[in-house]
C-alpha positions as CSV (number, residue, x, y, z in Angstrom):
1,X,78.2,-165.0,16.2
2,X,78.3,-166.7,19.5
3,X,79.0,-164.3,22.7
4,X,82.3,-166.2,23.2
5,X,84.0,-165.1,19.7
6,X,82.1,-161.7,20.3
7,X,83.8,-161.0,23.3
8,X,87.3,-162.2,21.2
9,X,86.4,-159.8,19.0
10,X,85.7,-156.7,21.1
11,X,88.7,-157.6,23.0
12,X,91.1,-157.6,19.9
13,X,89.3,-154.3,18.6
14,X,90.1,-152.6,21.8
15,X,93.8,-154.0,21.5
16,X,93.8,-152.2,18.2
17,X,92.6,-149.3,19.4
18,X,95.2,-148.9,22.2
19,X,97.8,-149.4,20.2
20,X,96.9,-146.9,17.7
21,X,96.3,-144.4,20.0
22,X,100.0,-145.4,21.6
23,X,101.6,-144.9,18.2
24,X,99.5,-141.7,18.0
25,X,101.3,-140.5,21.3
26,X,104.6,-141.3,20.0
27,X,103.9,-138.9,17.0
28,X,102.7,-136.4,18.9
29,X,104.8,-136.1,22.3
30,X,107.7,-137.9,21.6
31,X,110.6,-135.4,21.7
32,X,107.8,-132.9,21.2
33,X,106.4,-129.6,23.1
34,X,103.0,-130.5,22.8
35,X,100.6,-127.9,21.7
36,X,97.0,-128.5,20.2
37,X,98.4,-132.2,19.9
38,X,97.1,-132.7,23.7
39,X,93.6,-131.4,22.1
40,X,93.8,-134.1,19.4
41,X,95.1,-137.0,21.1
42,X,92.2,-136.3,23.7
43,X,89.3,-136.6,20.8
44,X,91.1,-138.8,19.1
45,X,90.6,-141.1,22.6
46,X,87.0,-140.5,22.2
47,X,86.8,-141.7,19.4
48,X,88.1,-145.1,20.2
49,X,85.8,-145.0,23.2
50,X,82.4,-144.6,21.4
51,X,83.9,-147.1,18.6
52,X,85.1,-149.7,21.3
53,X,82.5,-149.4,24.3
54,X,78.7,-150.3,23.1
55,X,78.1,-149.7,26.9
56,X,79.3,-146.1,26.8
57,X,77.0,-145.5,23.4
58,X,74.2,-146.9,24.9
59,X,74.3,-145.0,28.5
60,X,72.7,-141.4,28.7
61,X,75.0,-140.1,31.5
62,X,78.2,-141.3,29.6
63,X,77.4,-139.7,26.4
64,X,76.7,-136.5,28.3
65,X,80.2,-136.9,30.0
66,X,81.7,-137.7,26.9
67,X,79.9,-134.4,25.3
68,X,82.2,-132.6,28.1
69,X,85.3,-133.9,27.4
70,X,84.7,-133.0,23.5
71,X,84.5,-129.7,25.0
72,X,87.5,-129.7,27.0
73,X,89.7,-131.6,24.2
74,X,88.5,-128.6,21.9
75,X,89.8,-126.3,24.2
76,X,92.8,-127.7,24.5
77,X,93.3,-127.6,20.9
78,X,92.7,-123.9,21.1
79,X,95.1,-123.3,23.8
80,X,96.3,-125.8,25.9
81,X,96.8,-125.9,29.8
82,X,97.1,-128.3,32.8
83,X,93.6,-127.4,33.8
84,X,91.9,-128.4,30.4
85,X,93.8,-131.2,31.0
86,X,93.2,-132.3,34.3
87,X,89.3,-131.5,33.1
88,X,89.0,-134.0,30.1
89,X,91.0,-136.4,32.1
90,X,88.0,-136.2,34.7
91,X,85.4,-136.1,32.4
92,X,86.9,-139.2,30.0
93,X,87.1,-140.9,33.6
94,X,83.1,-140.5,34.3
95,X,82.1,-141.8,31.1
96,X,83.9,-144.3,31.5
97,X,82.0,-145.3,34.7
98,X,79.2,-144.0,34.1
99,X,77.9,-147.4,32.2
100,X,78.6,-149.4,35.2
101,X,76.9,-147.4,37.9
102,X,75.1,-144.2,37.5
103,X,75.7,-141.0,39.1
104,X,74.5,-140.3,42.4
105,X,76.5,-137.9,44.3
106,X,80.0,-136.1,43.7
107,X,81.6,-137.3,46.7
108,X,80.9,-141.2,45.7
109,X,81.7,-140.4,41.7
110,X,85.2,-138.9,43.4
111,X,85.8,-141.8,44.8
112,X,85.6,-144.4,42.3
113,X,87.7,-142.1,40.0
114,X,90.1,-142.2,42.8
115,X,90.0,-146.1,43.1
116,X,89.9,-146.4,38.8
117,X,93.2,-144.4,38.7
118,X,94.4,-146.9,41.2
119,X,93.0,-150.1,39.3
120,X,94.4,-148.7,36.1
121,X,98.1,-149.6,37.2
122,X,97.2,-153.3,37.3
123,X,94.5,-153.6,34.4
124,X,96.9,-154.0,31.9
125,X,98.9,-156.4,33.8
126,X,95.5,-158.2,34.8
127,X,94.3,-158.4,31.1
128,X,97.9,-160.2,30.0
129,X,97.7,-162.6,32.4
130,X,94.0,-163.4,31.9
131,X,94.9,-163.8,28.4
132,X,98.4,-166.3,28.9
133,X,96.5,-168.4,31.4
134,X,93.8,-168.9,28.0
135,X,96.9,-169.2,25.6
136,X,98.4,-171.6,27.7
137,X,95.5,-173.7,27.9
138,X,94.9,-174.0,24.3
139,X,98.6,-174.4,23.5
140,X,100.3,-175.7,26.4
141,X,101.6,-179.2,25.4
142,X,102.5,-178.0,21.9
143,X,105.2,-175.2,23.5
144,X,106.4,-177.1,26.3
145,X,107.3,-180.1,23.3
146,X,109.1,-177.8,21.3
147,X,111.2,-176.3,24.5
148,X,112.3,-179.7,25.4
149,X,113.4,-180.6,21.0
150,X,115.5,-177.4,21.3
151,X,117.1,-177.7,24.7
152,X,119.7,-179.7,23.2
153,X,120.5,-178.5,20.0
154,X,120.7,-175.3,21.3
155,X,122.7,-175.5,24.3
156,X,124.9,-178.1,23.0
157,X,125.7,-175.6,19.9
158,X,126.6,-173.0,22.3
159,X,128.5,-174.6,24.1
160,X,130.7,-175.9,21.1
161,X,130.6,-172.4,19.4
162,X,132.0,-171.3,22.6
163,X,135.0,-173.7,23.0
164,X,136.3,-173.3,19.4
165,X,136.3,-169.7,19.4
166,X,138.6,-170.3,22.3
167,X,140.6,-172.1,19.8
168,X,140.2,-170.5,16.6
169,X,141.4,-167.0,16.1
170,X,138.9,-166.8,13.4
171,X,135.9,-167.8,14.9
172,X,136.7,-165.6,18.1
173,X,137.5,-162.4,15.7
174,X,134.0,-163.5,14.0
175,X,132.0,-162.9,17.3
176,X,134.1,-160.3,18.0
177,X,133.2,-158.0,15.1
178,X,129.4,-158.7,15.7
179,X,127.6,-155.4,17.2
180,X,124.8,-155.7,19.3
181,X,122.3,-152.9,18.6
182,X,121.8,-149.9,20.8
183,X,118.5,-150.7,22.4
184,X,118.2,-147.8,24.6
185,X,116.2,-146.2,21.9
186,X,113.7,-149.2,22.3
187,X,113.5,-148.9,26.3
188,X,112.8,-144.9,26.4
189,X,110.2,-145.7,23.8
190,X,108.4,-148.5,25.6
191,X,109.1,-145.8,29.0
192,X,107.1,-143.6,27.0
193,X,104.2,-146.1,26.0
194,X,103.8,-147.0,29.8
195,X,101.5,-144.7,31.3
196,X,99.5,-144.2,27.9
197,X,99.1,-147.9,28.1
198,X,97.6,-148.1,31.7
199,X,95.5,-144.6,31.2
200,X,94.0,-145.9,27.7
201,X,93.6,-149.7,28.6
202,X,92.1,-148.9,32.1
203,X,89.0,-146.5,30.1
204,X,88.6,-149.5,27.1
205,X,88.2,-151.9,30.1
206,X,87.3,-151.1,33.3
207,X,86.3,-152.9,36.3
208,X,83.6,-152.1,38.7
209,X,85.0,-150.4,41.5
210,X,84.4,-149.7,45.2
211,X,82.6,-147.4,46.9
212,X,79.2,-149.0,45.8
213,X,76.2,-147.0,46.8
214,X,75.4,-146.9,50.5
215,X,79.0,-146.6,51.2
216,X,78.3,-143.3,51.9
217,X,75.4,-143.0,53.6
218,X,73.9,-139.7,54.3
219,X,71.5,-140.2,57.3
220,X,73.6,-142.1,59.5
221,X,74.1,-140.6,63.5
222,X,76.5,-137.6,63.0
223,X,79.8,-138.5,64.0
224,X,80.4,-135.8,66.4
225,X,78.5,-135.5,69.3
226,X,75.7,-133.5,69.5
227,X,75.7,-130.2,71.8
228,X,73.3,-129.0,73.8
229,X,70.4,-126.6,72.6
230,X,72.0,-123.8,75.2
231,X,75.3,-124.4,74.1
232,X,74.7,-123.8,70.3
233,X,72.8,-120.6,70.7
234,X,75.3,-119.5,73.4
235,X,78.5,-120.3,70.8
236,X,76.5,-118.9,67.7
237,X,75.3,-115.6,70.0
238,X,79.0,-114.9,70.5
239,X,80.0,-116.2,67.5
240,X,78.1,-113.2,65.6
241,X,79.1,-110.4,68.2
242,X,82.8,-111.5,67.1
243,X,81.8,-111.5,63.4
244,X,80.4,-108.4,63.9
245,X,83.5,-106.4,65.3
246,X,85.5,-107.6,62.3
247,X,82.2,-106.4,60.0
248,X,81.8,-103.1,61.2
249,X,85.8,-102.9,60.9
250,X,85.5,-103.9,57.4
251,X,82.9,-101.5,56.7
252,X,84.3,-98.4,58.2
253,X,87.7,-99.0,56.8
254,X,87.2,-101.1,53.8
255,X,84.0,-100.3,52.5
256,X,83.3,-96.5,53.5
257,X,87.0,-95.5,52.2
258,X,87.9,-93.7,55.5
259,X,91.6,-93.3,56.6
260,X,93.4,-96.1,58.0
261,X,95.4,-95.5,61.0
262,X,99.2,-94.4,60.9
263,X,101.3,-96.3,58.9
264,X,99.2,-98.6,57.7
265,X,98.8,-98.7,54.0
266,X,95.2,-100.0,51.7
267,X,97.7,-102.8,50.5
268,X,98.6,-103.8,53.8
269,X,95.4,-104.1,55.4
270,X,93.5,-105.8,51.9
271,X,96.8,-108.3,51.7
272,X,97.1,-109.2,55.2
273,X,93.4,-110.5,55.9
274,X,92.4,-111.8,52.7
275,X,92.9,-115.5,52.6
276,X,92.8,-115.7,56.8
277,X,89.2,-114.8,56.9
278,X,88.4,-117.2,53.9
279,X,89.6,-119.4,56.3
280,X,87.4,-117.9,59.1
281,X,84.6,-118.5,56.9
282,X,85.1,-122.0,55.9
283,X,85.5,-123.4,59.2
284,X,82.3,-121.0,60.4
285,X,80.4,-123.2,57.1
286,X,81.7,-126.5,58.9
287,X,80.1,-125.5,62.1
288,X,77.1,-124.1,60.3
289,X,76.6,-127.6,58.7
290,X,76.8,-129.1,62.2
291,X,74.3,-126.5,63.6
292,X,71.7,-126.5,60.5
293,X,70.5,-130.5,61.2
294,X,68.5,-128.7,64.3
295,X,64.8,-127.7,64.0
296,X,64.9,-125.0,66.7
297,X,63.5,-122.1,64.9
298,X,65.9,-119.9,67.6
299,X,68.5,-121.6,66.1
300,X,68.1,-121.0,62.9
301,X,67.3,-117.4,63.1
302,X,71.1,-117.0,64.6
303,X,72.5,-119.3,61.7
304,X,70.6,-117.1,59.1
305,X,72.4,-114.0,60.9
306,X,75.8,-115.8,61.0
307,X,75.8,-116.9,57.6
308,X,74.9,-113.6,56.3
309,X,77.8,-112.2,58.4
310,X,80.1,-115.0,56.7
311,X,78.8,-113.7,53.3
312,X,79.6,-110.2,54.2
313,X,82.8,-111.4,55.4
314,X,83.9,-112.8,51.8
315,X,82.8,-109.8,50.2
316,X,84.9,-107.7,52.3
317,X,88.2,-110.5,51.3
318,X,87.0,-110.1,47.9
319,X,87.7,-106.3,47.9
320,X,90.6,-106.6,49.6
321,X,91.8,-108.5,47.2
322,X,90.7,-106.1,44.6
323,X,92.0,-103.4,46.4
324,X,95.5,-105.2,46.8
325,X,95.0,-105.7,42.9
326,X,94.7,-102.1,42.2
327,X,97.8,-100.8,44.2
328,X,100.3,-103.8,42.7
329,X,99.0,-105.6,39.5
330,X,96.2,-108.6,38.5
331,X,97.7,-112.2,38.4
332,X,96.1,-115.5,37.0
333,X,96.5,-116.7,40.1
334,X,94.8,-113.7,41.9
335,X,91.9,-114.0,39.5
336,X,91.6,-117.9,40.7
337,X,91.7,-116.7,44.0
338,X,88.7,-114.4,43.6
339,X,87.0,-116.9,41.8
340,X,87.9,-119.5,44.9
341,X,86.5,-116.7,47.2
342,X,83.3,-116.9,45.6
343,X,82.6,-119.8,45.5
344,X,82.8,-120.0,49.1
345,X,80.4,-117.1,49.6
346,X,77.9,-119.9,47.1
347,X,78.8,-122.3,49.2
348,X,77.3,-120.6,52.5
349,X,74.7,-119.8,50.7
350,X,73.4,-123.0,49.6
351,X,74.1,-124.3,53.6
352,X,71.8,-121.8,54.2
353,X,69.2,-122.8,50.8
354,X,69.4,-126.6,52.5
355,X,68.6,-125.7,55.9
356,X,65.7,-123.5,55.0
357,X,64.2,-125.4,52.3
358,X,64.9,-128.8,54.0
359,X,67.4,-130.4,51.4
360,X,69.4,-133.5,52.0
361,X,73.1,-133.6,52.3
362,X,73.4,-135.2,48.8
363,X,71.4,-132.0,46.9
364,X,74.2,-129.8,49.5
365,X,77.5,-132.1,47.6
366,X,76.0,-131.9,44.0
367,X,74.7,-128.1,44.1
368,X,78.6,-127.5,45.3
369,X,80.0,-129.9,42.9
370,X,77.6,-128.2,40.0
371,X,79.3,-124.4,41.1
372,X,82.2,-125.7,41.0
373,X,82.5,-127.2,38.0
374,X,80.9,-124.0,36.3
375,X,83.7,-122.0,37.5
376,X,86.4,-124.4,36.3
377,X,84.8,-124.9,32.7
378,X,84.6,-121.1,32.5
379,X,88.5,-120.8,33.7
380,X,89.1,-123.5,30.9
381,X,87.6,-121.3,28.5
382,X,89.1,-118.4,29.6
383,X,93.0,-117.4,28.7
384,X,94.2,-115.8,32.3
385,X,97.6,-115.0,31.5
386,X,95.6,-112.3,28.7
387,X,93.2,-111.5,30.8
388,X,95.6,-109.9,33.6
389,X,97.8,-108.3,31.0
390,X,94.8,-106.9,29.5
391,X,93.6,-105.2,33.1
392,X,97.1,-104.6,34.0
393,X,98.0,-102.4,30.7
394,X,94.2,-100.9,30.7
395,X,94.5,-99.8,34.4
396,X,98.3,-98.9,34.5
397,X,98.5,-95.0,36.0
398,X,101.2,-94.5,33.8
399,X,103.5,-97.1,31.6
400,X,106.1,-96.8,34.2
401,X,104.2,-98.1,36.6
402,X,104.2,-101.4,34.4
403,X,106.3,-104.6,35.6
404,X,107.6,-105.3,32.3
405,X,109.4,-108.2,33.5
406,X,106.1,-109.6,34.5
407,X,104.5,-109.5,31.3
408,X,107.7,-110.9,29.6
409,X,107.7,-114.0,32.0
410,X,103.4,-114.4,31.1
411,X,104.6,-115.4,27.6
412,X,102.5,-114.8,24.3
413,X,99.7,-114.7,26.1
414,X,100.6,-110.5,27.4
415,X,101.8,-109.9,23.6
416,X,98.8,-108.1,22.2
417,X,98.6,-106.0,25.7
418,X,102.4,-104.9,25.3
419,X,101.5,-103.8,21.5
420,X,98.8,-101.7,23.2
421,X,100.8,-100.5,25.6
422,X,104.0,-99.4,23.4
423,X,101.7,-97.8,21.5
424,X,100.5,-95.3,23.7
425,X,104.1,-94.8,25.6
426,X,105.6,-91.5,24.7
427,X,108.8,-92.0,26.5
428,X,111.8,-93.5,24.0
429,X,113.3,-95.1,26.6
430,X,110.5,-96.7,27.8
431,X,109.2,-97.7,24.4
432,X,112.6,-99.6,23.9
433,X,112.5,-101.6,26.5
434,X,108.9,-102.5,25.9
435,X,110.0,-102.9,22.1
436,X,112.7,-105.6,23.2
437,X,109.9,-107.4,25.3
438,X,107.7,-108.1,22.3
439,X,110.5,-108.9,20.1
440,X,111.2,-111.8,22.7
441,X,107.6,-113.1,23.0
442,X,107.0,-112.4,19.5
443,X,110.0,-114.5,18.4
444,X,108.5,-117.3,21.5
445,X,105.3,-117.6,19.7
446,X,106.5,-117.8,16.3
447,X,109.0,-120.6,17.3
448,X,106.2,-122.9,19.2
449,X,103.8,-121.9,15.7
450,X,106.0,-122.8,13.1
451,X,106.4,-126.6,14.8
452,X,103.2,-128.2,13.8
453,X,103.2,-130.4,17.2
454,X,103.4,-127.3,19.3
455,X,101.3,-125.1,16.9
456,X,97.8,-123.9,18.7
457,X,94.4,-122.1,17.2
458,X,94.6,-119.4,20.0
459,X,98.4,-118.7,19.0
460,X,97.7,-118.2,15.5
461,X,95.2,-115.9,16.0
462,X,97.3,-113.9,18.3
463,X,99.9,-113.7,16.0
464,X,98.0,-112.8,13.0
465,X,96.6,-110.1,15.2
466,X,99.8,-109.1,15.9
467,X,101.0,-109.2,12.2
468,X,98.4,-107.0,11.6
469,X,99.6,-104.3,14.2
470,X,103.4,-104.6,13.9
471,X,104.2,-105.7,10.8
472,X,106.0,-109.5,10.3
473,X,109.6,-108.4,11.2
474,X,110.8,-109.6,14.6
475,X,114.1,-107.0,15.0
476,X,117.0,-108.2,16.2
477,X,118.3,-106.3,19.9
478,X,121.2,-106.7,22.0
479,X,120.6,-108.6,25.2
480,X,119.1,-107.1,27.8
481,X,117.8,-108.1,31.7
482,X,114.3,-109.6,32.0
483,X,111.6,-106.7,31.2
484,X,113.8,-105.0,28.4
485,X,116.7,-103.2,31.1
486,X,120.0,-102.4,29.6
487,X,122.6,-104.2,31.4
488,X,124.8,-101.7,32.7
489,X,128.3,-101.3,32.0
490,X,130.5,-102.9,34.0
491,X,132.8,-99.5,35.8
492,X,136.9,-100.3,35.7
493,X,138.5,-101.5,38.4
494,X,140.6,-98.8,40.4
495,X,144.2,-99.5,40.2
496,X,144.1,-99.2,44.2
497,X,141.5,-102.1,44.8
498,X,143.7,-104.3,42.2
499,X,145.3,-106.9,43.9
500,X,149.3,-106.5,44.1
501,X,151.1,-108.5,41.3
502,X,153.2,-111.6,42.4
C-alpha cells in the first residue's frame, strides 16, 4: 500500500471515528442530564484516539497523558463534575500534542493548548476545503457538464409548473397541499454536533502549533530593571520588620488563643485577613523571584528570613480560615481555598529550594505545575460536597446549630450526613424538618438513578447505603421552606386594615 492510499485511508478511518463518536453524543446528551455518560463518552474518545493516531501509540509522553485522562474519564463515571471535566479535557489535549513536540515546560505546554483550542475552530473547516479542492480536481469537468444539461430542463420546468398553477385550480391546490417538513429538528441536531465536531476533529488531526521551543526563553536579561545591591537589602530589611508586626500579631492573637480586643469576634478577625494576606504573600513570592537571581550571600540570608515569614504568614491565613470554619460551617469552596493556600506556602518554598540549590526557572514552572496538578487530581478524586457535610454534621455543637437549608441545597452528596444526623437528634421537631430534607434529596437521587443517562457509580452506592439505613420508602410531606421549615400560616386580615368597599 502506497503512502498516498494510506494517508486516504487513515483519513477516512478518522472520519468514521468522529462521526461515531458524534452519534455517541447525540445518545448520550441530547435532551439528557448527563451523568456517568460524560465518563464514557470521554473513554470512549480514547479509544478512537489510540485506534486512529499511530503517532500517539508510538509516543511515551502521550501514552502517559492518555493514562491520565483514563483516570479522569473513570472518575467521571463515578461522579461527575466540571473539574473532572475540565481535567480530561487537558489531559486528552496533551496527548494529543505530545507526538508533535515533547514536553518541556508548563508554561510552553499551556500555550500550545491555548493556541490548539484556537486552531480547533478552523480544522474542520480547513480539512473540507482541503478535501473539495482534491474532489474538484478529480471530478471537476464531469460536475460542471452535468450543471450546464440540467440548467435548462430544470429551470424551464419551473418556470412552466409555475405559470399553469396560476391557471389551473388544480395544479395550484396540488402545490398547495404539499407540506414541507419541520426541519428545526435537523438544525438543533447539527447545533448540537458543532462543537463535538471541532473538539473531536481538532485531537484526530492536529496541526503543529506555535509557541515552538525558544519562544520562551528562560535566560534572557530580566525585563525589569535591576536595583541596586543597597536598595534590595534596604526594601527586604524593612520588608521583614513589617512581616514581622503582622507575625507576632498573628501569634499572640491567633496562635496563642489570647483575648481579642473589645468587640472583635475569632470570626471576624480569621474572615477579614484571610485571602488579603494570601495576597500579601503572592506579590512578596513575585519580588522574591526578582531578588533570588542575586548571588550576594547578604541577600539571600534576608530572602531566606522573608520567605519563612511568608510561610508563617499562610499558616496563620490557613487557621484563620479554620477558625472561621469552626464558628460558621465547612464549604467545598472553603476546602479549595485551603487547598489554594497551600499551595502557595509550596510555592514559596520551592522559590526558596531554587535559589538555594541553584535551579533554573523551568525546574521552578514544572515543580509548580507538578503540586498543582497533585492537588487537583486529588480534588477530582475527592467528593467535596460529602466531605463538608460529613465535618459539618460530625462537628455540629448541637443539631440546631445545623444550616439545614445548606445541606438541602448540597444535593445527594449531604444525604448520608443528614441520615447520621437525624439519627442522633432527640428533638421531634427538629427530626421533622431534617426528615423532610432527606425525603427531598432522597427522592433527587433516585430520579437522576433511575435515568440510565444520568445514572452514576458514586450515586448508587450512596443510595444503596441509604437503603440500607432508611429503608426504600421515600414519604410523602407537605411543602415546606428550603431546610424543612413549616411555612407559617398566613394571620387574617383585620377588618380595620381592609380596604373600604366601592
Amino acid at each position: 500500500m502506497n503512502g498516498k492510499t494510506s494517508g486516504s485511508f487513515t483519513f477516512g478511518f478518522k472520519l468514521i471515528g468522529a462521526a461515531a463518536l458524534i452519534g455517541l453524543a447525540h445518545i448520550f446528551f441530547y435532551g439528557e442530564e448527563p451523568g456517568w455518560t460524560l465518563g464514557g463518552f470521554a473513554l470512549a474518545w480514547i479509544v478512537i484516539l489510540l485506534l486512529t493516531r499511530r503517532d500517539l501509540r508510538d509516543s511515551r509522553s502521550a501514552r502517559g497523558a492518555l493514562a491520565m485522562a483514563t483516570l479522569f474519564g473513570s472518575l467521571l463515571v463515578d461522579d461527575p463534575g466540571p473539574l473532572k471535566s475540565l481535567m480530561v479535557l487537558i489531559a486528552i489535549g496533551m496527548a494529543t500534542l505530545l507526538p508533535l513536540r515533547r514536553y518541556d515546560d508548563a508554561i510552553h505546554a499551556a500555550g500550545r493548548l491555548l493556541v490548539h483550542g484556537a486552531l480547533s475552530l478552523v480544522a474542520p473547516l480547513r480539512d473540507a476545503a482541503r478535501l473539495s479542492r482534491t474532489r474538484r480536481g478529480r471530478s471537476g469537468p464531469k460536475l460542471a457538464a452535468v450543471a450546464a444539461m440540467l440548467v435548462v430542463p430544470v429551470g424551464g420546468s419551473a418556470l412552466f409548473l409555475a405559470l399553469f398553477a396560476q391557471a389551473n385550480p388544480l395544479i395550484d391546490d396540488a402545490f398547495a397541499a404539499i407540506r414541507i417538513p419541520d426541519l428545526s429538528a435537523l438544525l438543533y441536531r447539527l447545533l448540537f454536533s458543532l462543537p463535538f465536531l471541532l473538539l473531536i476533529w481538532s485531537s484526530l488531526r492536529p496541526r503543529k502549533t506555535l509557541l515552538a521551543p525558544g519562544s520562551v526563553t528562560w535566560d534572557a536579561a530580566p525585563l525589569l530593571p535591576r536595583l541596586a545591591r543597597a536598595t534590595l537589602i534596604l526594601s527586604l530589611v524593612t520588608f521583614n520588620l513589617i512581616f514581622a508586626v503582622q507575625n507576632g500579631l498573628d501569634i499572640a492573637f491567633l496562635w496563642s488563643g489570647a483575648p481579642l480586643p473589645q468587640g472583635m469576634t475569632l470570626a471576624d478577625y480569621a474572615h477579614r485577613g484571610a485571602y488579603a494576606l494570601i495576597v500579601t504573600a503572592l506579590l512578596a513570592g513575585g519580588f522574591v523571584l526578582y531578588a533570588a537571581e542575586s548571588e550576594d550571600a547578604v541577600l539571600r540570608r534576608l530572602i531566606t528570613i522573608w520567605v519563612a515569614q511568608n510561610v508563617l504568614l499562610v499558616a496563620s491565613s490557613i487557621l484563620r480560615t479554620i477558625d472561621y470554619i469552626a464558628v460558621y460551617s465547612l464549604t467545598p469552596w472553603r476546602i479549595a481555598a485551603l487547598a489554594w493556600m497551600g499551595l502557595v506556602a509550596v510555592g514559596l518554598v520551592l522559590i526558596l529550594w531554587r535559589m538555594w540549590r541553584r535551579r533554573s526557572a523551568r525546574w521552578l514552572v514544572n515543580a509548580n505545575a507538578l503540586a498543582a496538578g497533585v492537588v487537583l487530581t486529588a480534588g477530582c478524586a475527592s467528593d467535596l460536597g460529602a466531605i463538608a457535610a460529613s465535618w459539618n454534621v460530625a462537628h455540629a455543637r448541637s443539631a440546631a446549630d445545623i444550616d439545614l437549608c445548606h445541606l438541602e441545597r448540597t444535593g445527594p452528596s449531604a444525604l448520608l450526613p443528614l441520615i447520621a444526623l437525624e439519627r442522633r437528634t432527640a428533638d421531634p421537631a427538629l427530626r421533622e424538618r431534617i426528615g423532610y430534607v432527606i425525603d427531598i434529596v432522597a427522592a433527587d437521587l433516585i430520579r437522576a438513578q433511575a435515568d440510565w443517562h444520568s445514572w452514576t457509580w458514586q450515586g448508587a452506592r450512596r443510595l444503596a447505603a441509604a437503603r440500607s439505613r432508611i429503608g426504600t420508602q421515600v414519604r410523602s410531606r407537605p411543602q415546606r421552606r428550603c431546610g424543612g421549615e413549616a411555612f407559617l400560616p398566613q394571620a387574617a386580615p383585620s377588618p380595620l386594615t381592609e380596604a373600604p368597599r366601592p
